[in-house]
VEXGULO-608081 format. One line per 8 residues: number of its first residue (from 1); their letters; for each residue x, y, z of C-alpha. Coordinates in pm, whole numbers, always signed. Example, Ala and Ser with C-alpha at 12.3 -4.5 7.8 and 13.67 -1.06 7.14 Angstrom:
2
1 = as = +1230,-450,+780  +1367,-106,+714;
REM end
This chain:
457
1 = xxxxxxxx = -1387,+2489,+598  -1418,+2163,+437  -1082,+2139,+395  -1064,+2144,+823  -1383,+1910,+787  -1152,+1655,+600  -849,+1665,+837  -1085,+1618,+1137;
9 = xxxxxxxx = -1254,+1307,+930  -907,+1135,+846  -794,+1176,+1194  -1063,+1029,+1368  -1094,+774,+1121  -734,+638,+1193  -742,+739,+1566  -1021,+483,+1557;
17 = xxxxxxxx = -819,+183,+1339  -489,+205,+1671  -699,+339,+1974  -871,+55,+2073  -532,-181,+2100  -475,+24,+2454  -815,-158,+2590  -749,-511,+2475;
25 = xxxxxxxx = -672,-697,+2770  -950,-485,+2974  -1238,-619,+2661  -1051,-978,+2704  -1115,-949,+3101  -1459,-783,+3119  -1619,-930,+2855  -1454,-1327,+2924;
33 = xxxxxxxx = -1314,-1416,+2620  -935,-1511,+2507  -669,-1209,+2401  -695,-1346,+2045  -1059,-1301,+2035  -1043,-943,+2211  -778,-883,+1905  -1091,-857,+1632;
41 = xxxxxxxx = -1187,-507,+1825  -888,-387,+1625  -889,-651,+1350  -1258,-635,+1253  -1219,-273,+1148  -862,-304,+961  -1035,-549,+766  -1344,-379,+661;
49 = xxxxxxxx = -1154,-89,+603  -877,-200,+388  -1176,-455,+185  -1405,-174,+139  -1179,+89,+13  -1123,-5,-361  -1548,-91,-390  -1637,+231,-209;
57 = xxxxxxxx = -1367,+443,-413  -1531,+259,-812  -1854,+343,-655  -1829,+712,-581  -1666,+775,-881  -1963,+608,-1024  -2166,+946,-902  -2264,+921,-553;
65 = xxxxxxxx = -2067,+1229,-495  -2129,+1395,-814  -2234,+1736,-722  -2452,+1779,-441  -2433,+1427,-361  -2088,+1462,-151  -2300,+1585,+83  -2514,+1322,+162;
73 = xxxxxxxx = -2235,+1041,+137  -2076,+1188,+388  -2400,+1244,+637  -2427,+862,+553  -2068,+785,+648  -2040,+1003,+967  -2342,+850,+1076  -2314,+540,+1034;
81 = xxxxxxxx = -1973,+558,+1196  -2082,+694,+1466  -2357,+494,+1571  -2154,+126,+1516  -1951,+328,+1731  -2231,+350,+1960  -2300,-4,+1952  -1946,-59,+2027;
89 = xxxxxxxx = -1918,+34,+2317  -2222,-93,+2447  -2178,-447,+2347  -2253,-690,+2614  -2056,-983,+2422  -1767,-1034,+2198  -1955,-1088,+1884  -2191,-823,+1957;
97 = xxxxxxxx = -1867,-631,+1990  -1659,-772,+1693  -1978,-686,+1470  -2041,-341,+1526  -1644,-296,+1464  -1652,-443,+1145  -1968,-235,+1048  -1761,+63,+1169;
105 = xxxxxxxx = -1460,-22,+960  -1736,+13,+664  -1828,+331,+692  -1489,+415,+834  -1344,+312,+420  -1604,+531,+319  -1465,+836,+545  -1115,+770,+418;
113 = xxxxxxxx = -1171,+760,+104  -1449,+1140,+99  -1124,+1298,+285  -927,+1327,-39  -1223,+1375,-315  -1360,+1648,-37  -1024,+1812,-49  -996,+1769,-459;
121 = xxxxxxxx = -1316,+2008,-493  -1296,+2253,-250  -970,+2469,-335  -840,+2523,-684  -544,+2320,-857  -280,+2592,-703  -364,+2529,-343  -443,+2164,-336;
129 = xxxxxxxx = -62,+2139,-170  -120,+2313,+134  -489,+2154,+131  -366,+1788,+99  -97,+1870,+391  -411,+1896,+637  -578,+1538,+580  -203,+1339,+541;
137 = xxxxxxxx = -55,+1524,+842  -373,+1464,+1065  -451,+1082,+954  -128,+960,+1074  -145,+1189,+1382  -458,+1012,+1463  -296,+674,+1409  +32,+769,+1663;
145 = xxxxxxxx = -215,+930,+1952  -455,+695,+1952  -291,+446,+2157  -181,+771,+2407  -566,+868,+2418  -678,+541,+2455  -474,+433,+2764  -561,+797,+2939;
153 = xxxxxxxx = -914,+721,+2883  -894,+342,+2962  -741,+421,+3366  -1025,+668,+3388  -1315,+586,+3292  -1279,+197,+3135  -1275,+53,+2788  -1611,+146,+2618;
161 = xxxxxxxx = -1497,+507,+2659  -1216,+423,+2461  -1460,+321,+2165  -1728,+625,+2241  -1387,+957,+2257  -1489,+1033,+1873  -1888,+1082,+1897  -1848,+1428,+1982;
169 = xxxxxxxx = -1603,+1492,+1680  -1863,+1310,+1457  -2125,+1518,+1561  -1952,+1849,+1553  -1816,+1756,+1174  -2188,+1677,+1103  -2311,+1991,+1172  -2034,+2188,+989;
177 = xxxxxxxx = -2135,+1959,+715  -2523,+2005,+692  -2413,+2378,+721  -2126,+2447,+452  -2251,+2160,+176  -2484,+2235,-87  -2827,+2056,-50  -2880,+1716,-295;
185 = xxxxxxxx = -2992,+1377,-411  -2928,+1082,-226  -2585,+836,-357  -2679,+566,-552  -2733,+256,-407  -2416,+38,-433  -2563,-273,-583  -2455,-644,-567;
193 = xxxxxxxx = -2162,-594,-806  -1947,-382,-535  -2067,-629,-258  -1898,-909,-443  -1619,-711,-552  -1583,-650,-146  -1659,-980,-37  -1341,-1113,-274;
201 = xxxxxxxx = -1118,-878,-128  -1215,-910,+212  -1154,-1262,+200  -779,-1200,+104  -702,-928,+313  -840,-1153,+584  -631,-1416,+554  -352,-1143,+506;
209 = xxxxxxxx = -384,-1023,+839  -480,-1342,+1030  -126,-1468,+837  +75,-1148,+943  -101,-1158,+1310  -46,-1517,+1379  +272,-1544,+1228  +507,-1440,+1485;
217 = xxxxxxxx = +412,-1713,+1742  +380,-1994,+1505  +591,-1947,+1158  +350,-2175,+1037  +50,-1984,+983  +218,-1779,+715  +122,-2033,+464  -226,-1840,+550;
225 = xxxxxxxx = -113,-1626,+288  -154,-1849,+3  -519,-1883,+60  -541,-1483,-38  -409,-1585,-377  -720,-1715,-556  -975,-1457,-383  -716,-1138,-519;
233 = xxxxxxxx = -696,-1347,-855  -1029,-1375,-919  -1153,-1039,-829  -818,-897,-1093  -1052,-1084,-1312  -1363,-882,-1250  -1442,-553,-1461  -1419,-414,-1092;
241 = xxxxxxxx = -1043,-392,-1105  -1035,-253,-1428  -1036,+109,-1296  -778,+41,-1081  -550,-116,-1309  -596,+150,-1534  -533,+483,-1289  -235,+259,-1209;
249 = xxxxxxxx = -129,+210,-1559  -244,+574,-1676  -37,+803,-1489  +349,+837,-1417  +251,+840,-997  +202,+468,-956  +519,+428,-723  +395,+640,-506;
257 = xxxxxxxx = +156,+403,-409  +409,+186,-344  +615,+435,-155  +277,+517,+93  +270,+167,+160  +626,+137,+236  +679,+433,+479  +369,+300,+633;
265 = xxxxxxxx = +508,+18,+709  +838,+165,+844  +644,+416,+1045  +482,+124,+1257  +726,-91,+1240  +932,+193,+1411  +657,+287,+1663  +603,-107,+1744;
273 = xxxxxxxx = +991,-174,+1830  +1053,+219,+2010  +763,+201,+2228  +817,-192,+2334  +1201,-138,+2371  +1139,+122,+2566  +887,+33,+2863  +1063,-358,+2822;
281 = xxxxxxxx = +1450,-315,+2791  +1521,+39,+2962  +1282,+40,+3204  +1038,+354,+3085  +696,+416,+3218  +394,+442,+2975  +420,+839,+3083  +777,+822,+3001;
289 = xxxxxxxx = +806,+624,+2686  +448,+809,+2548  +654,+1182,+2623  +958,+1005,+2441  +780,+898,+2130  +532,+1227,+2130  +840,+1393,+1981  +772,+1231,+1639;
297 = xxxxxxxx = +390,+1339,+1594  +497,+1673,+1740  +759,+1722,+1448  +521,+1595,+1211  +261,+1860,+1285  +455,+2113,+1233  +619,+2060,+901  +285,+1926,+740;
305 = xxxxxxxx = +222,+2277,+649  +562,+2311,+504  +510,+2050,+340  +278,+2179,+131  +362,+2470,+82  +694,+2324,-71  +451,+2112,-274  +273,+2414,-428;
313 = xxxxxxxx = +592,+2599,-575  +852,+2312,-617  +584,+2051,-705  +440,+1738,-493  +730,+1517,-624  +1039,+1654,-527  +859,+1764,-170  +743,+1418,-136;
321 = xxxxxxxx = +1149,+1255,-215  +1277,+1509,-3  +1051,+1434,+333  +1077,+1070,+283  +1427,+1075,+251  +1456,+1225,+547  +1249,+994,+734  +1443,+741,+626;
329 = xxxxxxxx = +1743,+907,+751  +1614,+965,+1123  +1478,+561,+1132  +1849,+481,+962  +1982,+720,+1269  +1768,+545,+1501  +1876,+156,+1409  +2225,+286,+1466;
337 = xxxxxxxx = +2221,+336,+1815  +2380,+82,+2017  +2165,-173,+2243  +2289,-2,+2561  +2262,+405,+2467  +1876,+407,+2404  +1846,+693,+2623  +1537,+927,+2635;
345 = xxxxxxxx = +1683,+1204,+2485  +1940,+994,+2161  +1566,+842,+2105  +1367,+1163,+2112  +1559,+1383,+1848  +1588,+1088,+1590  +1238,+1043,+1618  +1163,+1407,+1567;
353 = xxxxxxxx = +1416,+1416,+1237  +1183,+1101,+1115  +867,+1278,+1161  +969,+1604,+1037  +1024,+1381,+726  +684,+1246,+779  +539,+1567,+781  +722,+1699,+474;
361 = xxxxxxxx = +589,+1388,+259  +259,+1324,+353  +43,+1617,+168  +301,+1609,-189  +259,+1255,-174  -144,+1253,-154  -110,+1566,-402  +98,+1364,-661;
369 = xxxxxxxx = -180,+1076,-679  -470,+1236,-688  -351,+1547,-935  -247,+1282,-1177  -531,+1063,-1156  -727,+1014,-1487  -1051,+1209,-1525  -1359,+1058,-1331;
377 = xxxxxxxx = -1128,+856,-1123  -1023,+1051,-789  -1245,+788,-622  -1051,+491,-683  -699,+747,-641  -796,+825,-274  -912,+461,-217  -566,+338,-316;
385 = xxxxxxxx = -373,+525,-139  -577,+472,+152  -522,+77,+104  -143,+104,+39  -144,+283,+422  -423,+89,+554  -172,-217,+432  +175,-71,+593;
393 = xxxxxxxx = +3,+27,+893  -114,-343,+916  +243,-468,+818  +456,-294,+994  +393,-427,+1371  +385,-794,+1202  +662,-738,+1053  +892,-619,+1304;
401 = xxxxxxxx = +744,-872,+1579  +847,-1171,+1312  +1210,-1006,+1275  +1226,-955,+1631  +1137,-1306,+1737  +1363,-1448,+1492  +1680,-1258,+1571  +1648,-1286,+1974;
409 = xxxxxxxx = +1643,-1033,+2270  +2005,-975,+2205  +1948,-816,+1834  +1584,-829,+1774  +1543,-457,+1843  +1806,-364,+1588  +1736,-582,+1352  +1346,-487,+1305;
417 = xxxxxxxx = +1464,-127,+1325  +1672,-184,+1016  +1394,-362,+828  +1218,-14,+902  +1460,+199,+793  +1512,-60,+487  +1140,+35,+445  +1185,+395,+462;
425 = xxxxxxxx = +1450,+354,+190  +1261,+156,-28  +993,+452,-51  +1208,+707,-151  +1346,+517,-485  +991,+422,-549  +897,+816,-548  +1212,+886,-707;
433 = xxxxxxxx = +1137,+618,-1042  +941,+751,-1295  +768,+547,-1545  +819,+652,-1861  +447,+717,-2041  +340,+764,-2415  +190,+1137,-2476  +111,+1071,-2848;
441 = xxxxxxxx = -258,+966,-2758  -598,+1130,-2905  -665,+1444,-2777  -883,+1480,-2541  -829,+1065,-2441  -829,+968,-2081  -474,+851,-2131  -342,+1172,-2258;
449 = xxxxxxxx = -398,+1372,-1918  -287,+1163,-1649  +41,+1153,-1844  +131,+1527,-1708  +294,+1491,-1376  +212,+1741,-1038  +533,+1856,-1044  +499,+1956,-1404;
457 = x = +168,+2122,-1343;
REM end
């Protein structure tokens, strides 16, 4: 049950960080303010999200979920979620609006990162494939429907329903939660340390995304990304990012990190240049092009299962190589066509090889990480590979709009399709490299554990 509890959490959560992009230009109408203003609907949570993620992950590992506790961070977080989301959609003004977004995105990190720790303690080492499959398939899923849900629900009934479709999912997962979970103490209060750990981080990853958003109408504001430096240098500095240096440094998964963030990036890179090709260059309804590209989320729901299931007796490694290389190889299929055959169906089966891939990877990837995180630090495991995704999700439409823009109408489409399959590519080698790690440590050390590999388990 809490397994199901988790998947339903990690899809909403990234159904909410895409759905609301559908209801810009309505927000930017109704509530009369620019389209770059209306952008911090979708902005405002990305940001709290991706800030909050390494704080929130150092302080439930710091025992707000020890025991009993699980439960009430997670009434906390699917409240709170829900009623920013609340105060969403009845904002009267932008900042009102922007505001209860960015509170959102905060308990939204806190979701994303209770999804893997919930899944971590309720099934036992041999299962924890399958069980990862659930969350990693239905997270992404959330992210590729959103937009689809959000434009149904923004001809019919407006924009604020867009930001109110998850209340009753909150409230059913509430329930199931009060219900299942052991009874408990209250999470620790965070403290200022986290806040300024937060606040350092936010700062960069702000100027990150205003960098990447900006970028591809004036080149110029990439120098945006320089002010990040000193913000991410100083908080490497803290005792903060000690525990995440360390699960980095500990165990022999820290490409996959690398390798989330990657095919995150190719993923919506992909689904930025297939569904704008599409309506733009061959002439596609919404209806038409949303059928087209539902082939890749379909495919992907289906071989999640698989994919854990491969995970449990071959081990989360080779599962993960093996479904990323083959999401790689649909996106590499995909930049071949030529810029006159993108027809329906060419586009449809090369997008269901890529998320068949996607499907295949996602659980032994999220299985890898967390099984070979040190002791007392599956917190700061599920926050990172949160923030690597939270980070290629957030790259990849920036990306391919720069690489578009620079190569012109006549190649732009191509080119940003190879940068995605260049993407895809890029994650399988990381997956594939294995760090070589000491095992001749005191027994019993933290550093002697992590050493041991998922697929050696």
């Amino acid at each position: 049950m809490l397994v199901a509890v988790a998947g339903t959490l990690s899809f909403v959560a990234m159904l909410d960080m895409n759905i609301a992009t559908m209801a810009l230009a309505d927000i930017s109408t109704d509530l009369d303010v620019s389209p770059a203003m209306a952008q911090w609907t979708v902005l405002g949570y990305q940001l709290a999200v991706v800030a909050l993620l390494l704080p929130v992950g150092r302080w439930l590992d710091g025992g707000a979920t020890g025991g009993a506790g699980l439960r009430s961070a997670l009434v906390l977080a699917v409240c709170g979620f829900a009623l920013c989301g609340l105060l969403a959609a009845a904002a009267p003004w932008m900042a009102w609006l922007a505001a209860a977004r960015i509170a959102q995105g905060s308990f939204g990190a806190l979701l994303f990162v209770l999804v893997p720790v919930l899944v971590m303690r309720s099934v036992p080492p041999e299962l924890r494939g399958r069980a990862m499959s659930v969350p990693a398939t239905l997270g992404p899923l959330g992210a590729v429907t959103g937009p689809a849900i959000g434009g149904v629900l923004l001809d019919t009934f407006g924009w604020r329903a867009v930001l109110l479709v998850k209340l009753p999912v909150c409230l059913a997962v509430l329930l199931v939660a009060v219900r299942v979970m052991p009874k408990g103490g209250r999470p620790a209060a965070p403290g200022r340390q986290p806040l300024t750990d937060a606040a350092l981080v936010g700062s960069a990853v702000a100027a990150l995304l205003l960098a990447l958003t900006l970028a591809p109408t004036v080149p110029a504001w990439l120098l945006l990304v320089v002010a990040a430096l000193p913000p991410m240098l100083w908080w490497l500095r803290r005792p903060a990012a000690r525990p995440v240096l360390d699960v980095l440094r500990a165990s022999d998964a820290s490409g996959a990190y690398g390798a989330v963030c990657a095919l995150a990036t190719a993923f919506a890179a992909m689904y930025y240049v297939v569904a704008l090709r599409l309506q733009s260059d061959s002439g596609l309804s919404a209806t038409a092009t949303g059928l087209t590209v539902l082939s890749f989320p379909l495919a992907m729901g289906l071989m999640g299962p698989v994919g854990g299931r491969v995970a449990d007796r071959y081990g989360p490694r080779p599962a993960a190589i093996v479904g990323a290389a083959t999401t790689a190889l649909g996106l590499t299929l995909l930049a071949l066509i030529g810029g006159d055959d993108w027809t329906r169906g060419d586009v449809a089966w090369r997008l269901a090889l890529a998320g068949a891939g996607m499907g295949l990877y996602g659980g032994p990837t999220q299985t890898l990480v967390m099984t070979a995180a040190p002791p007392g630090a599956v917190g700061v495991a599920g926050s990172l590979v949160q923030l690597s995704r939270g980070l290629g999700f957030a790259l990849g439409p920036a990306l391919a709009a720069a690489v578009w823009g620079l190569a012109g109408p006549a190649h732009g489409a191509r080119d940003a399709l190879v940068v995605s399959a260049a993407a895809g590519w890029l994650g399988v080698l990381l997956l594939a490299t294995r760090r070589t790690t000491v095992r001749g440590g005191p027994t019993g050390s933290p550093a002697a554990a992590p050493t041991v590999s998922g697929a050696e388990q």
